[in-house]
GUVEX-30128 format. One line per field, with one value per residue (C-alpha): x, y, z; residue number from 0. Coordinates in pm, 1 decimal, decimal comma. Layout:
! residues N
xx	X; ...
yy	Y; ...
zz	Z; ...
i	NUM; ...
This chain:
! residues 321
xx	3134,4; 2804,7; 2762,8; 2827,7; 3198,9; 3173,7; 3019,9; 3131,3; 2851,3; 2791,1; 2893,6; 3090,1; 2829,4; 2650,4; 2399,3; 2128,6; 2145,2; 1845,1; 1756,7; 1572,4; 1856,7; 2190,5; 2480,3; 2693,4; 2449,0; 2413,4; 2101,3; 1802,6; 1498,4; 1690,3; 1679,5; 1455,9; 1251,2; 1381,0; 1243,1; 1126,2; 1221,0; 1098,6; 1357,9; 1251,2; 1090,6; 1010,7; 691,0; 486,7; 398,5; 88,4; -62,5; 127,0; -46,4; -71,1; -224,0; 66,4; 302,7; 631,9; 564,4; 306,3; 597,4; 810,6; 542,1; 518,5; 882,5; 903,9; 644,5; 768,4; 1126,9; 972,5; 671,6; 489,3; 503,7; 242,8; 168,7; 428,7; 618,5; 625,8; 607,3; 938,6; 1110,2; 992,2; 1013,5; 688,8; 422,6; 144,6; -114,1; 28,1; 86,6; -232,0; -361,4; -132,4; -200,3; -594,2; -535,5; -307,6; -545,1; -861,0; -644,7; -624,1; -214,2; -206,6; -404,3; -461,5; -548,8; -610,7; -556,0; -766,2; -597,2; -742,6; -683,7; -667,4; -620,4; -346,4; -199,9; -272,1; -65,5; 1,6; 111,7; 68,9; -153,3; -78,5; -150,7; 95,9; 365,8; 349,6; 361,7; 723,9; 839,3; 840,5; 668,3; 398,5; 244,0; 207,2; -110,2; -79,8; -406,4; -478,5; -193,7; -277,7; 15,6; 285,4; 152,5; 200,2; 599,9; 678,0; 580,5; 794,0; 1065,0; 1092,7; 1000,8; 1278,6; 1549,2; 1398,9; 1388,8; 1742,4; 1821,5; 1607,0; 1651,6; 1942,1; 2203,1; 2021,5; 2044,3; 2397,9; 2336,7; 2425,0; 2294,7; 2553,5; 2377,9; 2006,6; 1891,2; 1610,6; 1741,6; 1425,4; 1569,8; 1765,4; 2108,6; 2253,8; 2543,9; 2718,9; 2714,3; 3082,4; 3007,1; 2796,9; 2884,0; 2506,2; 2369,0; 2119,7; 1906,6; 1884,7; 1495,4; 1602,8; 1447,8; 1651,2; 2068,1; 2078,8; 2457,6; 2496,2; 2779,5; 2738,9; 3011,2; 3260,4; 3196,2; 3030,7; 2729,4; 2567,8; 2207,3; 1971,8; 1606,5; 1317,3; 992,3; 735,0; 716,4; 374,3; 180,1; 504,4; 490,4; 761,3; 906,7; 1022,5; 1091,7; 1373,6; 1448,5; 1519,0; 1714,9; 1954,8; 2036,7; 2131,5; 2352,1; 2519,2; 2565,5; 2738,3; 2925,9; 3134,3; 3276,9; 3514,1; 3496,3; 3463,0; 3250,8; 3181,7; 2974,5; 2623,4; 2366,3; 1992,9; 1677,0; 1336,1; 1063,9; 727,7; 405,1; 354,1; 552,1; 389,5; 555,4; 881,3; 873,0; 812,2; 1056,3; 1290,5; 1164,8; 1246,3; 1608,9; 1656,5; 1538,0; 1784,1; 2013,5; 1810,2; 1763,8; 1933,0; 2130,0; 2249,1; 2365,3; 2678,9; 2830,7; 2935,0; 2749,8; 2961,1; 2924,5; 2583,4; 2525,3; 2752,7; 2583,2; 2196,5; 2308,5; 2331,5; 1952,6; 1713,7; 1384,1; 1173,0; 843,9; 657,2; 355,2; 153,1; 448,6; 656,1; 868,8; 1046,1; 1189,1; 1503,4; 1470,4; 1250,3; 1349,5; 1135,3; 1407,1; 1422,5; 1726,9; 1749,1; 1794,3; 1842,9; 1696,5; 1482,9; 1704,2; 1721,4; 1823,8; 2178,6; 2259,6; 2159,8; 2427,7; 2698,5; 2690,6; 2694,5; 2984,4; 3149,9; 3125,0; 2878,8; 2597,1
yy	542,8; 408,3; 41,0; -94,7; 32,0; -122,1; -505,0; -779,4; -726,1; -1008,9; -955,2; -642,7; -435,7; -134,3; -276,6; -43,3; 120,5; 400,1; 497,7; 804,1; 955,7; 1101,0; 955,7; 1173,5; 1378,1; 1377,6; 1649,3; 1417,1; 1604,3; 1861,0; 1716,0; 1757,8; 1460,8; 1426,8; 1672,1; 1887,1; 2258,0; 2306,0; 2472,5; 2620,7; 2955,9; 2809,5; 2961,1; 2724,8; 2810,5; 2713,1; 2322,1; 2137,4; 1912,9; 1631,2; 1826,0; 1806,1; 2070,1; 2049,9; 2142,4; 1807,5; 1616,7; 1729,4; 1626,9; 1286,7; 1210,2; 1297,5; 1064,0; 805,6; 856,4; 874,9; 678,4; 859,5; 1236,6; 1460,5; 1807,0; 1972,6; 1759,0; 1834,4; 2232,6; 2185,6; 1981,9; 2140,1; 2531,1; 2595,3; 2819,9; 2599,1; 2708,5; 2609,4; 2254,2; 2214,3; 2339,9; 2080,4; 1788,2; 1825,2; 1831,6; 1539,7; 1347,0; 1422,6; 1273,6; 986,8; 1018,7; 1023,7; 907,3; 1141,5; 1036,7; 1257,5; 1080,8; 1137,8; 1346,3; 1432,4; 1793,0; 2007,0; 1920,7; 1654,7; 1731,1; 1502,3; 1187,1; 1130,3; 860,3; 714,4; 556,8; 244,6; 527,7; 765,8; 506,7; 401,9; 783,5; 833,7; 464,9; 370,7; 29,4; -65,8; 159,4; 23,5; -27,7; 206,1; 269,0; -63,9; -9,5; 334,0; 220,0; 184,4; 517,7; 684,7; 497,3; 615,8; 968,6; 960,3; 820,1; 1169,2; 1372,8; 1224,2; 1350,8; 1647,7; 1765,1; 1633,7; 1896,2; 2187,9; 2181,8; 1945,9; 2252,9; 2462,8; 2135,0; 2040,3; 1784,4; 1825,2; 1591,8; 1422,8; 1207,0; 999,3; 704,0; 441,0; 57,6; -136,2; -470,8; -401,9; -427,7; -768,1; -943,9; -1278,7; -1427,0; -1514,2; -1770,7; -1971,2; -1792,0; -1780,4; -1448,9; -1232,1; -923,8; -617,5; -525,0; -166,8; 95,5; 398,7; 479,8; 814,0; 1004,9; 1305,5; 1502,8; 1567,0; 1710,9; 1677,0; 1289,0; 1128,4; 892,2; 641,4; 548,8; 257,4; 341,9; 85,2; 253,6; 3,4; -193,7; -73,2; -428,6; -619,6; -970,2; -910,3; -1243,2; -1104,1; -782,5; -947,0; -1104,3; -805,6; -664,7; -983,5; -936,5; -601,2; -749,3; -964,1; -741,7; -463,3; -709,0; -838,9; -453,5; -328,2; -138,7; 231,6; 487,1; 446,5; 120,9; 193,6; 297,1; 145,1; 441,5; 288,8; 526,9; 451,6; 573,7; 622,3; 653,3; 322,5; 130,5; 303,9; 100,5; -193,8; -183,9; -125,9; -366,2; -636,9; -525,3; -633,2; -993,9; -1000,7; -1217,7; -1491,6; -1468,8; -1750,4; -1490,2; -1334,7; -1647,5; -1665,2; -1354,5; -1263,0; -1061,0; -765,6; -738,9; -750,1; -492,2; -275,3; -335,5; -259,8; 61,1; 135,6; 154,9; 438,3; 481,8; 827,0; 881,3; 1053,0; 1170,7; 1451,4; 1634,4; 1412,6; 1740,1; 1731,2; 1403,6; 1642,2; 1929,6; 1776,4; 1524,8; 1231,4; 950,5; 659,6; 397,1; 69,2; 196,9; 539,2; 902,5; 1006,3; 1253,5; 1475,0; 1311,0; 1521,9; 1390,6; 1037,7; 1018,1; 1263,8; 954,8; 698,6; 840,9; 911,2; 563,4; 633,2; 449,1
zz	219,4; 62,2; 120,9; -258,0; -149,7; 142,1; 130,4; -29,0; -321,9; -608,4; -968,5; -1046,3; -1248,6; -991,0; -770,1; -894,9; -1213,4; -1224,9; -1630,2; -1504,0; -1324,8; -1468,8; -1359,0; -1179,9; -992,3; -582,8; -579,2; -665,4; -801,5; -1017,2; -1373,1; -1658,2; -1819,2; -2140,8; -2417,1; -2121,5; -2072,4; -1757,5; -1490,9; -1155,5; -1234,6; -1607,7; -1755,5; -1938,3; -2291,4; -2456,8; -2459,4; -2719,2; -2942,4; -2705,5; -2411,6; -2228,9; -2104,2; -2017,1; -1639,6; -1680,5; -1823,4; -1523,3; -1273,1; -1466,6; -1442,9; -1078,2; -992,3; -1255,8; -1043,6; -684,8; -733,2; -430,3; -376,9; -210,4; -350,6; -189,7; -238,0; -608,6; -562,7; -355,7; -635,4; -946,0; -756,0; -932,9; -746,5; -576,8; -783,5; -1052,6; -926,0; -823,0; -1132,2; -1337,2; -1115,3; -1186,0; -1539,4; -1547,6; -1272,6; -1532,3; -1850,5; -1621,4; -1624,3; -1222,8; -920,7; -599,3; -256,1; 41,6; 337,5; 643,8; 962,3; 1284,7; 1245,6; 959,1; 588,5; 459,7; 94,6; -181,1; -259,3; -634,6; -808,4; -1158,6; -1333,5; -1579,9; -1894,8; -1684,2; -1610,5; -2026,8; -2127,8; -1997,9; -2055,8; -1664,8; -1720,9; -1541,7; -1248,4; -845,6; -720,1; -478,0; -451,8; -267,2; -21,5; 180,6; 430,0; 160,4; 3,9; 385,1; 337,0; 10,6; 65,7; 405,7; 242,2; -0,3; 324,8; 470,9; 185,3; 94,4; 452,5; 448,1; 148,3; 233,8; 660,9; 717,8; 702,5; 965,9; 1131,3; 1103,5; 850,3; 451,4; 172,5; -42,4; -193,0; -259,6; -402,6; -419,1; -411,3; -607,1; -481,1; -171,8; -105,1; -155,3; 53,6; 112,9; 430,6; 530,4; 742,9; 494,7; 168,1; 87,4; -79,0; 124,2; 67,6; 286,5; 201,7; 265,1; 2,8; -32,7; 20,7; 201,4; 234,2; 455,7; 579,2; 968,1; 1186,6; 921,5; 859,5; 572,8; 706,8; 519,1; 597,7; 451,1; 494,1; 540,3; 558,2; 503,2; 819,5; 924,1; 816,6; 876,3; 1151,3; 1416,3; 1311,1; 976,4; 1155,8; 1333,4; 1049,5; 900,4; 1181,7; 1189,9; 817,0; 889,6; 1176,0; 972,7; 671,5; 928,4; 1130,6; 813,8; 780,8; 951,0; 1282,0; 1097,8; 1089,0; 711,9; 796,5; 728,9; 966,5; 949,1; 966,5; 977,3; 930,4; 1081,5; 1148,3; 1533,0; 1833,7; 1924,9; 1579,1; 1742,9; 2026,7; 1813,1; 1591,8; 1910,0; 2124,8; 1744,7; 1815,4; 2153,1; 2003,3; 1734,2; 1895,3; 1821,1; 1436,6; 1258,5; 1042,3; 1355,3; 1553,1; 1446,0; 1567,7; 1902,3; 2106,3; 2115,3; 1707,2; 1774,8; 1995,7; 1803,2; 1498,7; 1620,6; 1778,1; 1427,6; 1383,6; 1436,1; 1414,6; 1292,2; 1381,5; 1059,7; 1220,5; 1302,0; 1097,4; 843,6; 763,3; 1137,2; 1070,5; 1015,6; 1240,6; 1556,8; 1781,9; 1678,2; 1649,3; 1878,0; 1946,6; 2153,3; 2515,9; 2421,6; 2427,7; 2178,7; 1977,7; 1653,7; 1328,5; 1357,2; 1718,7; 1599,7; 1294,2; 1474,6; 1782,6; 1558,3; 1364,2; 1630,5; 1740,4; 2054,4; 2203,9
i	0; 1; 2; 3; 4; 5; 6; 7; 8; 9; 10; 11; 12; 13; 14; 15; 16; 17; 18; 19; 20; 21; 22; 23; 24; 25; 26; 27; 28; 29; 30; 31; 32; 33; 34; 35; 36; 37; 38; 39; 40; 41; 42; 43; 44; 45; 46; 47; 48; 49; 50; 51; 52; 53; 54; 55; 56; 57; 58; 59; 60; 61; 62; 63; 64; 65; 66; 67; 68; 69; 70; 71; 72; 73; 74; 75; 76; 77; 78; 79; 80; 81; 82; 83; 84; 85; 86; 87; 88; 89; 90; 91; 92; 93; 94; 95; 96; 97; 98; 99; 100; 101; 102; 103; 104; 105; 106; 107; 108; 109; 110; 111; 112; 113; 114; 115; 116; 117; 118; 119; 120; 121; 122; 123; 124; 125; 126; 127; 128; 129; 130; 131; 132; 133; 134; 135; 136; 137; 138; 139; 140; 141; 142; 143; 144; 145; 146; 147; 148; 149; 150; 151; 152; 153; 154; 155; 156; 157; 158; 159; 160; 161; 162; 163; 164; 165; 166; 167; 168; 169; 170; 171; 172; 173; 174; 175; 176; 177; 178; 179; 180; 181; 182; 183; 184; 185; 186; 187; 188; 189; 190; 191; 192; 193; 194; 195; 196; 197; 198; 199; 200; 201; 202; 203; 204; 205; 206; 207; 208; 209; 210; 211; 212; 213; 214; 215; 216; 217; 218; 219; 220; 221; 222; 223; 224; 225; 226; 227; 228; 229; 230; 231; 232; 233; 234; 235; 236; 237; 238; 239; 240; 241; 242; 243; 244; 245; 246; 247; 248; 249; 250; 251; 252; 253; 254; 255; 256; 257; 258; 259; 260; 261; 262; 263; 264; 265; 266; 267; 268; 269; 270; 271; 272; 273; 274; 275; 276; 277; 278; 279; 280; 281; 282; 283; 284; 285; 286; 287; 288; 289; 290; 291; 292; 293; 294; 295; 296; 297; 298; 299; 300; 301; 302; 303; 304; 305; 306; 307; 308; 309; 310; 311; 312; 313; 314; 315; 316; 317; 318; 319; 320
């Protein structure tokens, strides 16, 4: 059961309405921007009047959706051939429509990251465009956090797990505290639902941690305490996955829950809630290979074995340490 079923959530209107995507659907990544043709296997007809095609409109609206993908990244969503991608991407980086970045890797060749540009974000009526050009971290989170669904949706049954559903949260997930009625935000970034062993998991996912102070790390960590601990003792309460860079961050970010206890948000439960409630977080490790976040075993919990994603959720559904 997603969390806005789940919490006591302000105001009765959905948490996050998205314009960009239909209502209804649980596939992300499989609609058309408006006025576009384009389908997998579409072939593009000749420039329009603008310059624009509608595989460039496509591309646009996935980025305007996403705000971070790498180039295969968009090959896997759009089910275009690479070349064609590529060829797209150049045209649209040229018209000054998107921005590309090749990060730096020790060994072979990393794929563009593309995002858009103020002139991109105003030509599908996105608003304004992140600066993601000043934040080479958050562009490494933003990319993992699509990595992390699409491997979800194109691995996860091979795996054992199947995607029900995807989402990004632009302001969190709010809650009210019940022991001092104030109203608190989860700074989580994307709603993840998966089927695994016959049970219906939902995950938060906080990727950009990389730059963030421990302090507010366990900050973080207690409000995600608290927000669990006021649900009841199922398995639909949500689980936490924090995406990071290195197997060093890993540590980090588990070493911040052993601390918890001490948060102010966290104080006032007991410590069994506690306990049960931060053996609901798990952490990926993205690199060398950001695509076996669903199929290698690169996810770390609190006093536990580093694992596959699938053993990670089937435990925790199942109520396990």
């Amino acid at each position: 059961m997603p969390l806005r079923h789940a919490c006591s959530v302000v105001g009765t209107q959905p948490m996050f309405p998205n314009t960009l995507s239909p209502a209804g659907l649980s596939r992300p990544g499989t609609w058309s921007v408006p006025g576009s043709s384009l389908l997998p296997g579409f072939s593009a007809a000749d420039d329009p009047p603008d310059g624009l095609r509608s595989a460039d409109r496509r591309l646009l609206g996935l980025l305007g959706e996403h705000q971070v993908l790498t180039t295969g990244q968009l090959v896997r969503l759009t089910g275009l051939p690479e070349r064609t991608v590529q060829h797209r991407l150049t045209r649209l980086d040229r018209a000054r429509l998107l921005n590309r970045h090749r990060p730096q890797v020790p060994l072979g060749t990393a794929p563009f990251q593309c995002w858009l540009t103020t002139f991109g974000a105003a030509d599908i009526g996105v608003g304004s465009a992140a600066p993601w050009g000043e934040d080479p971290a958050g562009l490494r989170a933003i990319a993992a956090l699509s990595e992390l669904w699409l491997g979800v949706r194109d691995r996860g049954p091979e795996a054992g797990l199947h995607l029900e559903g995807w989402r990004r949260l632009p302001s969190g997930v709010p809650w009210r505290d019940p022991s001092t009625g104030t109203v608190r935000a989860l700074p989580v970034e994307a709603e993840l639902s998966v089927t695994v062993g016959g049970e219906l998991v939902t995950a938060l996912v906080l990727a950009r941690v990389e730059r963030v102070p421990s302090a507010r790390l366990v900050a973080v960590l207690g409000r995600f305490a608290g927000a669990v601990a006021t649900l009841p003792a199922t398995p639909s309460r949500p689980v936490l996955l924090v995406l990071v860079r290195t197997g060093h961050l890993a540590d980090v970010v588990c070493s911040a829950c052993h601390e918890v206890a001490g948060a102010p948000v966290a104080r006032h439960l007991d410590l069994a809630a506690l306990q049960a409630s931060i053996r609901r977080v798990a952490v990926g490790v993205v690199e060398p290979r950001p695509a076996g976040l669903v199929t290698e075993a690169v996810w770390h919990r609190a006093g536990g074995h580093v694992c596959r994603l699938a053993e990670v959720l089937a435990t925790i559904a199942a109520g396990g340490r």
